[in-house]
LUMTI-89238 format. One record per residue: residue in one letter; x, z, y of N, C-alpha, C in turn. Coordinates in nm, 4 decimals. Layout:
<rs>
@r=a; nx=X; nz=Z; ny=Y; cax=X; caz=Z; cay=Y; cx=X; cz=Z; cy=Y
...
</rs>
This chain:
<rs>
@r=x; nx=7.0015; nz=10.2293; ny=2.4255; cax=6.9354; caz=10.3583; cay=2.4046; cx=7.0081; cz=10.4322; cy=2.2916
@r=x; nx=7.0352; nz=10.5829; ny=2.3309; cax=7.1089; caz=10.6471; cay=2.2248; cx=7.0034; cz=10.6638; cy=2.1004
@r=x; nx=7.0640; nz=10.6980; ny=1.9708; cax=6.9946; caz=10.7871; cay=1.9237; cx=6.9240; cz=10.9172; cy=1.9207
@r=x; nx=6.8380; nz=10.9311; ny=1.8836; cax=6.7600; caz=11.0686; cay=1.8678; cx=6.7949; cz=11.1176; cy=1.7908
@r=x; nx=6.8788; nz=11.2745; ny=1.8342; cax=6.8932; caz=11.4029; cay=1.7325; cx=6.8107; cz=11.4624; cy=1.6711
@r=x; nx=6.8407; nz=11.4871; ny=1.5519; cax=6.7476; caz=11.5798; cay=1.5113; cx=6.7619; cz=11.7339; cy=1.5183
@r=x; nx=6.6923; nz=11.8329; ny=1.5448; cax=6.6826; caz=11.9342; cay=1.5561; cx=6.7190; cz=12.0123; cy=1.4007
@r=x; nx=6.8621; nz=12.0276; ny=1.4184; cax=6.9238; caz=12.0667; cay=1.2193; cx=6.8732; cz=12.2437; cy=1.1897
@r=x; nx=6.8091; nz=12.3065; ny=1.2880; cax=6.7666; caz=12.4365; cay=1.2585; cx=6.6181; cz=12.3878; cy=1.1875
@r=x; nx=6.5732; nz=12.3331; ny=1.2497; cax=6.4149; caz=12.3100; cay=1.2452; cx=6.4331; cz=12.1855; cy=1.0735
@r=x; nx=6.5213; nz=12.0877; ny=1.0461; cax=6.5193; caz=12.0136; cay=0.9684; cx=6.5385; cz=12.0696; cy=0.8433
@r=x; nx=6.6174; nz=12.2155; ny=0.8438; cax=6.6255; caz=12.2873; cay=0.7189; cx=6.5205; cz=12.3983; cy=0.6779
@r=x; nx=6.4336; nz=12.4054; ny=0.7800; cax=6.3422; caz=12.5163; cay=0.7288; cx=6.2346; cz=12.4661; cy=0.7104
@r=x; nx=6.1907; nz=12.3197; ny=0.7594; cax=6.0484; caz=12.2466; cay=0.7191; cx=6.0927; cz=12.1651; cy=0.6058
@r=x; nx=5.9785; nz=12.0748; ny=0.5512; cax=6.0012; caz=11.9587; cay=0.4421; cx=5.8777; cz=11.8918; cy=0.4649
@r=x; nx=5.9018; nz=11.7436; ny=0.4638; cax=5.7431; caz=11.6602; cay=0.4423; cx=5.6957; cz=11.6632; cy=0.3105
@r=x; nx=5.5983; nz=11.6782; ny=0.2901; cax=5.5349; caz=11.6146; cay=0.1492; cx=5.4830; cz=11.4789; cy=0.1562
@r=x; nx=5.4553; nz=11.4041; ny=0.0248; cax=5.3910; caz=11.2989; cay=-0.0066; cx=5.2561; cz=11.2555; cy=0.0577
@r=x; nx=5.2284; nz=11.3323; ny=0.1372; cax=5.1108; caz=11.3469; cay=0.2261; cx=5.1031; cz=11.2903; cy=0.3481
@r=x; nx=5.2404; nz=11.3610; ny=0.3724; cax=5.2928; caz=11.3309; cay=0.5747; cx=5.2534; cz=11.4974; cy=0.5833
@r=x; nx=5.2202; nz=11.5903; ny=0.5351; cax=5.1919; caz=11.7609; cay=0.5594; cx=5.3392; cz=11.7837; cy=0.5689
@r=x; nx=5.3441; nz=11.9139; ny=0.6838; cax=5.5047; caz=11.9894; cay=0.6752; cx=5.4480; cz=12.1016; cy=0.6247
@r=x; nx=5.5719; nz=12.1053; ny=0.5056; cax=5.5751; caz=12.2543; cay=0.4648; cx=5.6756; cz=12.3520; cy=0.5018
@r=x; nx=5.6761; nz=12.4511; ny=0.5198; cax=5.7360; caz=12.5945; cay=0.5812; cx=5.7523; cz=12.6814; cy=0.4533
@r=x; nx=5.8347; nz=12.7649; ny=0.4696; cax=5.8574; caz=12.8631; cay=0.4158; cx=5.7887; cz=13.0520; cy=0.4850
@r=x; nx=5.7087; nz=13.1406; ny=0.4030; cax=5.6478; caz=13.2213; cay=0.5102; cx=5.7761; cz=13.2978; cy=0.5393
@r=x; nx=5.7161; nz=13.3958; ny=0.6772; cax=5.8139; caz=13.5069; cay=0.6766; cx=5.8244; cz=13.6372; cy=0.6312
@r=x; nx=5.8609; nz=13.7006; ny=0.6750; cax=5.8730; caz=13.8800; cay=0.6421; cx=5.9418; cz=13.8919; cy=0.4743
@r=x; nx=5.9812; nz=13.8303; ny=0.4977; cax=6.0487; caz=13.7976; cay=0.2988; cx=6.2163; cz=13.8234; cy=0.2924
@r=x; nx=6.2864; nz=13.9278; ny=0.3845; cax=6.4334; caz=13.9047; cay=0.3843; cx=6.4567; cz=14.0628; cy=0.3589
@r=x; nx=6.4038; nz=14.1399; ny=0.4200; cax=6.4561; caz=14.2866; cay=0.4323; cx=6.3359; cz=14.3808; cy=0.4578
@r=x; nx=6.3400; nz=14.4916; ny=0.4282; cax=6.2705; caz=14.6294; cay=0.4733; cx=6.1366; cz=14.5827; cy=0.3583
@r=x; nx=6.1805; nz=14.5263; ny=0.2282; cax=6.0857; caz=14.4977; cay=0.1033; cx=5.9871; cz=14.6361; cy=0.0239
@r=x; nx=6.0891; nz=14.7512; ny=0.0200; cax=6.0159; caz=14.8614; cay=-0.0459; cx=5.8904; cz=14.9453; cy=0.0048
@r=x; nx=5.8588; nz=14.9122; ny=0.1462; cax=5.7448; caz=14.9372; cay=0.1732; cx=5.6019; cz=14.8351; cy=0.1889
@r=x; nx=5.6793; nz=14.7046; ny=0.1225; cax=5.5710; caz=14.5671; cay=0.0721; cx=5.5105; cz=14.6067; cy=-0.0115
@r=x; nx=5.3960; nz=14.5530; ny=-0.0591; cax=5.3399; caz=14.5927; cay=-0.1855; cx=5.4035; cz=14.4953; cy=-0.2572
@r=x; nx=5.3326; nz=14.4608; ny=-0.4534; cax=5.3859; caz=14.3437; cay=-0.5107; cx=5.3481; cz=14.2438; cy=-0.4612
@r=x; nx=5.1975; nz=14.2568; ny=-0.4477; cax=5.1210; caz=14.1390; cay=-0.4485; cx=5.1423; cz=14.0502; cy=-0.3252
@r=x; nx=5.1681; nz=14.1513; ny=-0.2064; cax=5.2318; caz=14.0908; cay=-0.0752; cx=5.3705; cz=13.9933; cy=-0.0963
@r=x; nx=5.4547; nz=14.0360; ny=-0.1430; cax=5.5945; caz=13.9932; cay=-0.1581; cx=5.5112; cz=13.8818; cy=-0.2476
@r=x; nx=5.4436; nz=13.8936; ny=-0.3511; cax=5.4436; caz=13.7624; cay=-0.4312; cx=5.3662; cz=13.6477; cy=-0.3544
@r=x; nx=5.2746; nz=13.6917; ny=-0.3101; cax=5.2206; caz=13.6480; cay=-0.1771; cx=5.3287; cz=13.5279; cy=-0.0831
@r=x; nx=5.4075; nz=13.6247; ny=-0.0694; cax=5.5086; caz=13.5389; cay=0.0220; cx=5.6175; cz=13.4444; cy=-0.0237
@r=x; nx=5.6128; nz=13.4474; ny=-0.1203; cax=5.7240; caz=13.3369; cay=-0.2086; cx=5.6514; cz=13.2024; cy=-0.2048
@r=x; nx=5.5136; nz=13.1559; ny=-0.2197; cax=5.4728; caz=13.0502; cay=-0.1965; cx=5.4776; cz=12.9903; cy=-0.0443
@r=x; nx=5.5232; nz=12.8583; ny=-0.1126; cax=5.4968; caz=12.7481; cay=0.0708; cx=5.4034; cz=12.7830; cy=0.1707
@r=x; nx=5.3991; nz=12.7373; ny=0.2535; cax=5.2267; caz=12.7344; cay=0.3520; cx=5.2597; cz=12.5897; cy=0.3915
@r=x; nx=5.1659; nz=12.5526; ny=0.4246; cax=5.1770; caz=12.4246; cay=0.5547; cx=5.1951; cz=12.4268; cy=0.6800
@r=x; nx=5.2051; nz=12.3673; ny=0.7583; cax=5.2322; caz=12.4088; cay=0.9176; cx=5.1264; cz=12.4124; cy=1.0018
@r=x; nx=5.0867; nz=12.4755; ny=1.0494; cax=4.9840; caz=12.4363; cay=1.1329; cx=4.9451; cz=12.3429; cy=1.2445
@r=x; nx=4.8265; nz=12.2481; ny=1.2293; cax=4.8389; caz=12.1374; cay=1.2931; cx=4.8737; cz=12.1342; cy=1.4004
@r=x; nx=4.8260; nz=12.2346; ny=1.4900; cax=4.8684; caz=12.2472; cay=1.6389; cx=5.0533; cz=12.2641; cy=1.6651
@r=x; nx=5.1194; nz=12.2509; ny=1.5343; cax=5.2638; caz=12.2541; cay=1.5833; cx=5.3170; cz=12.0911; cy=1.5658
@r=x; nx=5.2279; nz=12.0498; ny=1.4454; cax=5.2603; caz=11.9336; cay=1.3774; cx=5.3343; cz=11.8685; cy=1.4738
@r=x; nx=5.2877; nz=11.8177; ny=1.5943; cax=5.2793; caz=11.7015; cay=1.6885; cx=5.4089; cz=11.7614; cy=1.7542
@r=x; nx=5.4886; nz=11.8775; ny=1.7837; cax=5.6130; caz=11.9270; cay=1.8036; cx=5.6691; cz=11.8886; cy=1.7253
@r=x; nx=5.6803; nz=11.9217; ny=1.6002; cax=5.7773; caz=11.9252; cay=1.4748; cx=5.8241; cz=11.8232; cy=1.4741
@r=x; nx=5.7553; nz=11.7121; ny=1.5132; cax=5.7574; caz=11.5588; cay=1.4290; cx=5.8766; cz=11.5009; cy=1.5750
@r=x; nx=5.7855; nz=11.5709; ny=1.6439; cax=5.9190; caz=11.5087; cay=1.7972; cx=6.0680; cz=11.5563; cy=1.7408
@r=x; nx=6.0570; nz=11.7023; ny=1.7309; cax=6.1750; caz=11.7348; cay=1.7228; cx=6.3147; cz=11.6777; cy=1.5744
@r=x; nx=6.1897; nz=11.6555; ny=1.5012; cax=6.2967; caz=11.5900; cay=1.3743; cx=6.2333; cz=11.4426; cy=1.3577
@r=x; nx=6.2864; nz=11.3716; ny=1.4135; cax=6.2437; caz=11.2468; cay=1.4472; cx=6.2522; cz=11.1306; cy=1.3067
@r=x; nx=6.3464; nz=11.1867; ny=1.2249; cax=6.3795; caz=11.1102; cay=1.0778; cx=6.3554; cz=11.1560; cy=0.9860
@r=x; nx=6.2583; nz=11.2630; ny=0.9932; cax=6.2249; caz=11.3000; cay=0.8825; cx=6.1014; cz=11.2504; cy=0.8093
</rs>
């Protein structure tokens, strides 16, 4: 049996925590900023978690993480 790839798009934009939780990075945070407010943009610099209903994908797709 070969090995299982991991999915290297998906392995750089999640992270596990000490938990077994994946964390994400949010979006809308790259361009078209001056019509954000502050509090939005600051808003968006913090982690989120993933939502469970993807969890059970994620985990297929990056198998060593």
């Amino acid at each position: 049996m070969p090995k299982m790839k991991t999915n290297k798009s998906a392995a750089k934009r999640f992270s596990l925590t000490g938990s077994g939780k994946l964390k994400r990075n949010k979006a809308n945070k790259q361009h078209i900023l001056t019509k954000k407010s502050t509090k939005r943009k600051r808003n968006l610099r913090q982690s989120a978690m993933t939502d469970a209903t993807n969890v059970k994908n994620m985990k297929k797709i990056m198998p060593y993480l």
